[in-house]
C-alpha positions in Angstrom: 42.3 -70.8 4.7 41.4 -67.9 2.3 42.2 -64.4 3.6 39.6 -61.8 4.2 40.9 -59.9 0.8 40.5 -62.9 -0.9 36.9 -63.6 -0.2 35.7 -59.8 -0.5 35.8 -57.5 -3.3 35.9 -53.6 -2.2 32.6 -51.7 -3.3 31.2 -48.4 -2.8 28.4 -48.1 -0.3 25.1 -47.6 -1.0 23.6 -45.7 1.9 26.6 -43.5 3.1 29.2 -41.2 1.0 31.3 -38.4 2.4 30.4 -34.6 1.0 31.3 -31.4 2.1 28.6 -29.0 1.9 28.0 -25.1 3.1 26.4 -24.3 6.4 23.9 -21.8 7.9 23.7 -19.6 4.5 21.7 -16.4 5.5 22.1 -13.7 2.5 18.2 -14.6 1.8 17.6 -14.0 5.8 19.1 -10.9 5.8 18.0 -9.3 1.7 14.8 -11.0 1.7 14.0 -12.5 -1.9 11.2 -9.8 -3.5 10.0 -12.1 -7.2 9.8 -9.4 -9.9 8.3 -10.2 -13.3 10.8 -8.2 -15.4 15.0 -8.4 -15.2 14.9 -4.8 -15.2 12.8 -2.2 -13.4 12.2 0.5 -10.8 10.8 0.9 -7.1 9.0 4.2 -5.6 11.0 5.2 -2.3 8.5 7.7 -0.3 9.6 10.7 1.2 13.1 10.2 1.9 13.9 13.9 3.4 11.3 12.4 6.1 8.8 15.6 5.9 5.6 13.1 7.7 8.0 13.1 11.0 8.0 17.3 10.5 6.1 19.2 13.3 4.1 21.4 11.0 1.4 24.1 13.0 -2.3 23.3 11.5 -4.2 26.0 13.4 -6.5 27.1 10.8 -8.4 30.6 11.2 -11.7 30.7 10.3 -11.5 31.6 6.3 -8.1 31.2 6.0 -6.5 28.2 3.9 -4.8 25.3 5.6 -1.2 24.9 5.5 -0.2 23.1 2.9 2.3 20.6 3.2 3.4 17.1 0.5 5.9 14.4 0.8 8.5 14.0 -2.3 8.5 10.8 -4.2 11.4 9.3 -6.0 12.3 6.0 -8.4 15.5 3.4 -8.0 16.3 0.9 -10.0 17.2 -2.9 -9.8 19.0 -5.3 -12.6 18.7 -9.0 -12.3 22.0 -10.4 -13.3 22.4 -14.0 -14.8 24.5 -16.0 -12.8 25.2 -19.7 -14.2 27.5 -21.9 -13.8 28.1 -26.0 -16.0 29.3 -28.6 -15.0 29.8 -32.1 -17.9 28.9 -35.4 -17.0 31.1 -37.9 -19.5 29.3 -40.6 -21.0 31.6 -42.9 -19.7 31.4 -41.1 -16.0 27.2 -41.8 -16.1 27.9 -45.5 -17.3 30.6 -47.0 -14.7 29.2 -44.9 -11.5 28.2 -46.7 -8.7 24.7 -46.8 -7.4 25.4 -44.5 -4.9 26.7 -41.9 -7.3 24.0 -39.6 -9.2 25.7 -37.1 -11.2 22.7 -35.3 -12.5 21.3 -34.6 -8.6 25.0 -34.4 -7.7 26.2 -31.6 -10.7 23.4 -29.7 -9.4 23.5 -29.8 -5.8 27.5 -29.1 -6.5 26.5 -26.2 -9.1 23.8 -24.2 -6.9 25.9 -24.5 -3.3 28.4 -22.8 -5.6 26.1 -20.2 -6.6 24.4 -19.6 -3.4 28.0 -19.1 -2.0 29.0 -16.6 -4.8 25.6 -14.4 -3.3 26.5 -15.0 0.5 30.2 -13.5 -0.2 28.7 -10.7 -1.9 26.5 -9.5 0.7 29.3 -10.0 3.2 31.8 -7.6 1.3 29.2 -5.3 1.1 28.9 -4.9 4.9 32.6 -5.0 5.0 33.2 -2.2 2.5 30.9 -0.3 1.8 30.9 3.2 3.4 27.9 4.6 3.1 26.8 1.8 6.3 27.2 3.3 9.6 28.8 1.7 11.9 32.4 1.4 13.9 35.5 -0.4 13.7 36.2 -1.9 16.9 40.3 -2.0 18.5 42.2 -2.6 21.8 39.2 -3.3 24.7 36.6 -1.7 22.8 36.6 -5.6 20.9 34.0 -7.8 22.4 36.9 -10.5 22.6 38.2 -8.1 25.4 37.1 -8.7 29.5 36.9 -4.8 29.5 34.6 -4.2 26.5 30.7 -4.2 26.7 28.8 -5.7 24.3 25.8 -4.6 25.8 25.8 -1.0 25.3 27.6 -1.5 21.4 24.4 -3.1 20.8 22.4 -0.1 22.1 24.5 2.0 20.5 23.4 0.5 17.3 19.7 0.4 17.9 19.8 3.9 18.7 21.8 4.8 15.3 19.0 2.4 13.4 15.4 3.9 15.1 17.5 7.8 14.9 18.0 7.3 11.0 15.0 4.9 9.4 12.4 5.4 12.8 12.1 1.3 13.1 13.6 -1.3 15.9 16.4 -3.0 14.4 15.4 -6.6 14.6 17.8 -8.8 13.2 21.7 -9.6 15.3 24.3 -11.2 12.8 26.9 -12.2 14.8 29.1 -14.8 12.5 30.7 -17.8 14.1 33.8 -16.5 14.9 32.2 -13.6 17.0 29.7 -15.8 18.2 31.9 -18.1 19.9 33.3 -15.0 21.5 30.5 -13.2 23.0 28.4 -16.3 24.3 32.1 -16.6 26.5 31.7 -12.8 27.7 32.5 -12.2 30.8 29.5 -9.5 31.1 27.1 -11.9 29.2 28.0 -15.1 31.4 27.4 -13.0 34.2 23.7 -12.0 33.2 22.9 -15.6 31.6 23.4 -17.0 35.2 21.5 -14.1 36.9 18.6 -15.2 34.4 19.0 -18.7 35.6 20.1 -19.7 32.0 23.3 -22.1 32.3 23.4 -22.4 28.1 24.1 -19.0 26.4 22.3 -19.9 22.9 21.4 -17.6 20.3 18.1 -17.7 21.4 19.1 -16.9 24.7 21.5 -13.8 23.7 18.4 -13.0 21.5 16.8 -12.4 25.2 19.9 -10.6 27.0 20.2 -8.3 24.0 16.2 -7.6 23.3 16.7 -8.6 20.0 14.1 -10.5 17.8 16.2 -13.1 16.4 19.7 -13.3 16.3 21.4 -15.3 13.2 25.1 -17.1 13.0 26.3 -17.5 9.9 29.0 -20.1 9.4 29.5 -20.5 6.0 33.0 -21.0 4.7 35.1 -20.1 1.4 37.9 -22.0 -0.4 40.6 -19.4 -0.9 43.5 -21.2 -1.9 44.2 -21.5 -6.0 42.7 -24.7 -8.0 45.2 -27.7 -7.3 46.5 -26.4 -3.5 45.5 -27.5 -0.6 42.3 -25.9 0.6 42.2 -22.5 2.5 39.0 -22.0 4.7 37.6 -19.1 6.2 34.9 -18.0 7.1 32.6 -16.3 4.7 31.7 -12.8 7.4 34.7 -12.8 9.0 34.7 -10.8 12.1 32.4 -8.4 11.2 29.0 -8.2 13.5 26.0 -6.0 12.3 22.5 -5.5 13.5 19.6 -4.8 10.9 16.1 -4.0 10.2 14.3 -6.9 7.9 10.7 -6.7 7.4 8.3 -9.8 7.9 7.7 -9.6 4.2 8.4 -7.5 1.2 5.8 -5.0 0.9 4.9 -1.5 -0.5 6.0 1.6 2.3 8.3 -0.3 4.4 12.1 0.2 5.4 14.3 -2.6 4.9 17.9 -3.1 4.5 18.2 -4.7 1.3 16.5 -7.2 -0.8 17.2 -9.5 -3.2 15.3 -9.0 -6.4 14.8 -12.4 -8.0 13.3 -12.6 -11.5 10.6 -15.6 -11.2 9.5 -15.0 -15.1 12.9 -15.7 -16.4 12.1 -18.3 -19.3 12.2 -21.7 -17.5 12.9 -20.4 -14.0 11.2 -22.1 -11.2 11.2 -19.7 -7.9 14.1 -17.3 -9.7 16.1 -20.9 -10.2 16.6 -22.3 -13.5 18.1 -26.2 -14.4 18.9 -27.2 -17.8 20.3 -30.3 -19.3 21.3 -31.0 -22.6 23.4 -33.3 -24.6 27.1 -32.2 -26.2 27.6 -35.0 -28.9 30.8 -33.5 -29.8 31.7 -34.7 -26.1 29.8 -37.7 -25.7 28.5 -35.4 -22.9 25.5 -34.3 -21.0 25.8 -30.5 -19.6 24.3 -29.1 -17.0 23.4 -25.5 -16.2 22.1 -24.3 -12.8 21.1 -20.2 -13.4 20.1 -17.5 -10.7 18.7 -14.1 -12.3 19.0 -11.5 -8.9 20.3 -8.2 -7.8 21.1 -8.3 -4.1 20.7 -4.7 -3.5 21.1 -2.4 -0.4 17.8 -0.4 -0.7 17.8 1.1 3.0 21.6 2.0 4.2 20.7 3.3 7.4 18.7 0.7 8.3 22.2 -1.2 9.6 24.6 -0.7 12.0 28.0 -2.5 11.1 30.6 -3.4 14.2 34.2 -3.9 11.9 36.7 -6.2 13.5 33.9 -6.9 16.3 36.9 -9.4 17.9 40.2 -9.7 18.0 
């Protein structure tokens, strides 16, 4: 009787294949995509010393002139930066794949998760680093890790900082995985999830506990060992926790953290993205290139409030 490996030759599936890809990406969440026609340019910011929130008097007596009072006006500037990466597909590789391989969809998928990842870990060492955020670094039973701690009032803490500094409710909670996992298990927050009646402490219902509009967990993870090792994961925000102002939409006269300017009108660029193909006879090749022109760029920095080390 034949054996089993006798009678059936090994071929790749058609309808399943294994891939790793990036979860929960939230840079564009958080530095809302603005499209700008030109790679380089400038934005008006509107009284930045805050002069309309100034109690001025404006008793007028009869025949005398009004006080007079103005706002100052100023100009930043953004740069949309080309970010590309290639990737070859070998003649040979395009001719003996499988049905279930696609190396043009795949290159590109592979080429823009890579790109996209490159943008989230540059808005998350912003919030790490940079000083001019407010915010705390958390120790000892101040970490929300920590039965003693309070989550509760940090959080107020930080809307007060936000409405003191820019005058708007902060309405956006980051709390990456890592923290997440942590403060859904608070003692403090477990006891006021079953007071609600809630048995589940989602997002959406910390959202509720905290009065914030929306809270977001990012989970996305980075490779950091060398080419050729073993992989190295960790997550892409760490342990840092922040709570943010971001607008419903870009528009003129309104605080917002950061955006991301994206230039649509780059030459080919569809949405800010472009995808290009072409053929490398000296390779017996096809190339693809997947390009981003942005500049992710803090244009509020009080309009954040930045917990460091937010758990152990």
């Amino acid at each position: 009787m034949p054996e089993v490996t006798q009678v059936h030759v090994d071929v790749a599936l058609t309808n399943v294949s294994l891939a790793y890809r990036n979860p929960a990406f939230i840079a564009d969440l958080v530095a809302p995509p603005v499209g700008v026609r030109k790679q380089q340019d400038k934005y008006f910011v509107y009284d930045s010393d805050r002069e309309a929130f100034r109690s001025t008097s404006d008793l007028r007596a009869p025949g005398a002139e009004a006080n007079e009072v103005d706002f100052a006006l100023s100009t930043d500037t953004y740069y949309c930066e080309d970010h590309a990466l290639v990737s070859v597909i070998p003649d040979e590789e395009r001719d003996n794949a499988d049905p279930a391989i696609q190396p043009d969809i795949d290159r590109t998928e592979f080429l823009s998760d890579k790109i996209d990842l490159n943008k989230e870990i540059e808005l998350a060492n912003v919030v790490a680093t940079d000083a001019s955020l407010p915010g705390t670094t958390l120790s000892g039973d101040d970490q929300w890790s920590d039965a003693d701690s309070d989550p509760f009032a940090a959080i107020e803490a930080g809307k007060a900082s936000v409405i003191e500094k820019v005058q708007v409710m902060p309405n956006t909670l980051v709390l990456p995985y890592e923290v997440y996992t942590q403060v859904r298990l608070h003692e403090k927050v477990l006891a006021h999830v079953h007071y609600s009646g809630n048995y589940v402490p989602t997002a959406q219902v910390l959202a509720e506990l905290f009065d914030i509009e929306r809270i977001l967990v990012p989970r996305a993870v980075k490779n950091t060992a060398l080419p050729g090792n073993t992989p190295a994961m960790s997550y892409v925000w760490g342990k840092n926790a922040f709570l943010c102002y971001v607008p419903p939409r870009a528009a003129l006269k309104t605080v917002s953290f950061a955006h991301t300017f994206a230039w649509t009108s780059a030459p080919g660029a569809i949405g800010g993205r472009l995808v290009e193909k072409w053929r490398d006879h000296a390779r017996k090749s096809d190339v693809v290139r997947v390009q981003r022109y942005y500049d992710q760029k803090v244009i509020a920095s009080d309009a954040i409030y930045v917990w460091k080390a937010a758990v152990a």
